[in-house]
N, C-alpha and C positions, 0 to 999 in steps of 0.2 A: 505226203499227206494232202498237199492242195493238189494234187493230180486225182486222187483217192474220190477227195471231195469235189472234185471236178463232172468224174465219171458218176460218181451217185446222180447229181442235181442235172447230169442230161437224160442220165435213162428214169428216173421219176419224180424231179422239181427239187422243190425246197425239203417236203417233207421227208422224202427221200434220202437223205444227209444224215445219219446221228452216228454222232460221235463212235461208240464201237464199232459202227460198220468203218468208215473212216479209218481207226485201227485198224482192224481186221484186213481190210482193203490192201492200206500200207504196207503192212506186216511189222507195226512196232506195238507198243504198250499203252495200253488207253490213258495212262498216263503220262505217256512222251505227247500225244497229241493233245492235252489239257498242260503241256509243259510249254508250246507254243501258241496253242490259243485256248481263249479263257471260255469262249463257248463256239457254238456252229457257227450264229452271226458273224463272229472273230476270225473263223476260219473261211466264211464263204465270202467275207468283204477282203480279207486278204487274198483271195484267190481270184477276185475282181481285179483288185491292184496288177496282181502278177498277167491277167489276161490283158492289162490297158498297155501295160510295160511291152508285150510281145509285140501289139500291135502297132506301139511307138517304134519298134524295135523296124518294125516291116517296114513304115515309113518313109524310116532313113535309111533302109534299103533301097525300097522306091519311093521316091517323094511325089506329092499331089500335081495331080495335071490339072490345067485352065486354064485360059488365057489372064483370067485376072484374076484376084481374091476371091470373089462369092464362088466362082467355079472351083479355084481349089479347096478353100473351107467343103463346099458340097461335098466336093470326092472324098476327102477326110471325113465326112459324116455318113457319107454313104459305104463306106469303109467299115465304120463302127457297127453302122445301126446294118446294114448288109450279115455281118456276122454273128450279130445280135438273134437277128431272124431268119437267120439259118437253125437255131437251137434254141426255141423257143423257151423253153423247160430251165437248161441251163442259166440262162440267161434272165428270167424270173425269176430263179433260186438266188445271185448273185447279187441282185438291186435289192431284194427282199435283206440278205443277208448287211447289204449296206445300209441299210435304214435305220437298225438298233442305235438305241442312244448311247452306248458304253462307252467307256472312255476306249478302249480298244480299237471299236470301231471308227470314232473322231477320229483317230489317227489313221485309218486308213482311207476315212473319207478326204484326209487333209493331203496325203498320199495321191489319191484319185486326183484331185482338182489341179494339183503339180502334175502331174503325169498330161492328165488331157489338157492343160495349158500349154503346156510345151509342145502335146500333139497338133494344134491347134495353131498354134504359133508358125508350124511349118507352113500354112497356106498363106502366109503373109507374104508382104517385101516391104520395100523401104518405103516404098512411097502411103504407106500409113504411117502415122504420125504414134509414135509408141506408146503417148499414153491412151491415145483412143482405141489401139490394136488391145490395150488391156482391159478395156472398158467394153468392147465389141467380145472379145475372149469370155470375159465372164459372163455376161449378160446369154451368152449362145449356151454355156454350160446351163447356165440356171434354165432355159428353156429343155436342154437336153435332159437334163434329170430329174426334170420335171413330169416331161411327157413320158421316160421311163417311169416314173412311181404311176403315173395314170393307166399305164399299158398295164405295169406288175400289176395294181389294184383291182383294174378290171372297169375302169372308168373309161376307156376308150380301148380301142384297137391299136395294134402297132402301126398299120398304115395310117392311121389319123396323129399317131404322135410325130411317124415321121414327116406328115405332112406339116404339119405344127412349126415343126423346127426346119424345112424347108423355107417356110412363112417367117421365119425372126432373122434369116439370113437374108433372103431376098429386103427386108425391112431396116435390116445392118447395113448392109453393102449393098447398097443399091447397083444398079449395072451401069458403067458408063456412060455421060452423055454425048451428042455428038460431036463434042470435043474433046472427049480422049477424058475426061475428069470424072470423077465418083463423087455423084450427087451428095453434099452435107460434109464432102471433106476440105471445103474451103478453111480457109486458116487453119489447117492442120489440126485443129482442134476439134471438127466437126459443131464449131459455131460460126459467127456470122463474119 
């Protein structure tokens, strides 16, 4: 079914997705697919989930290159937002379908943010300080899914979101200074 709903939302967007084609697609019963999700939203943020999970999956097959964090964070984002925009369509069906307020969807929003935390986490090392690694983690999502709801909307271009969130990392992780240290991570804490 979320492969079903996969192939709808690349060859004609969001609108593209209803539920009988979805059956039909499948080959199960319009009610086996309203037996696991309670609407499209449900089914096209579950199908987010499962596309964030594959590509966590890739990761730790290959894990991110850089010589330090902001390079590997980038390559994990360019990873994302790379495949993103490769399927334009898809990929706006997907954010759209995560945006509903349902309790269904929460839960796979809550899904997402565990998934891309932990994707996200791979570009780390030790030498960030764990709580600030959680506080640099979220703050990049909030950025990322942000400038996705602006791209979905039609508020900006995807090159202007990616640039966006290009901008909150180079502002997180600044690049090393000439002595080997990332700017703001004194006392570990990224205070003084």
């Amino acid at each position: 079914m979320v492969r079903a709903a996969l192939d709808l939302a690349a060859a004609g967007g969001y609108e593209a997705v209803q539920m009988r084609d979805v059956a039909a697609r499948a080959e199960v019963a319009l009610g086996t697919v309203y037996h696991y999700f309670s609407s499209k939203d449900h089914l096209l943020a579950a199908a987010l989930v499962e596309w964030v999970g594959a590509l966590e999956r890739a990761v730790i097959a290959e894990p991110p290159v850089g010589t330090g964090t902001a390079e590997r964070v980038r390559d994990l984002l360019g990873r994302t937002t790379g495949a993103m925009a490769a399927n334009e369509r898809l990929s706006a069906a997907l954010i759209t379908g995560l945006l509903s307020d349902s309790p269904e969807v929460g839960r796979c929003q809550e899904e997402m943010h565990a998934v891309f935390s932990r994707l996200l986490a791979t570009g780390f090392d030790d030498s960030v300080d764990p709580g600030r690694r959680r506080r640099i983690i979220r703050s990049v999502e909030h950025v990322w899914f942000s400038a996705l709801i602006g791209w979905t909307k039609g508020w900006m271009p995807l090159e202007q979101a990616i640039a966006e969130l290009h901008e909150a990392v180079d502002l997180l992780l600044p690049a090393p200074d000439a002595r080997g240290d990332a700017a703001g991570d004194v006392g570990g804490d990224g205070g003084p």
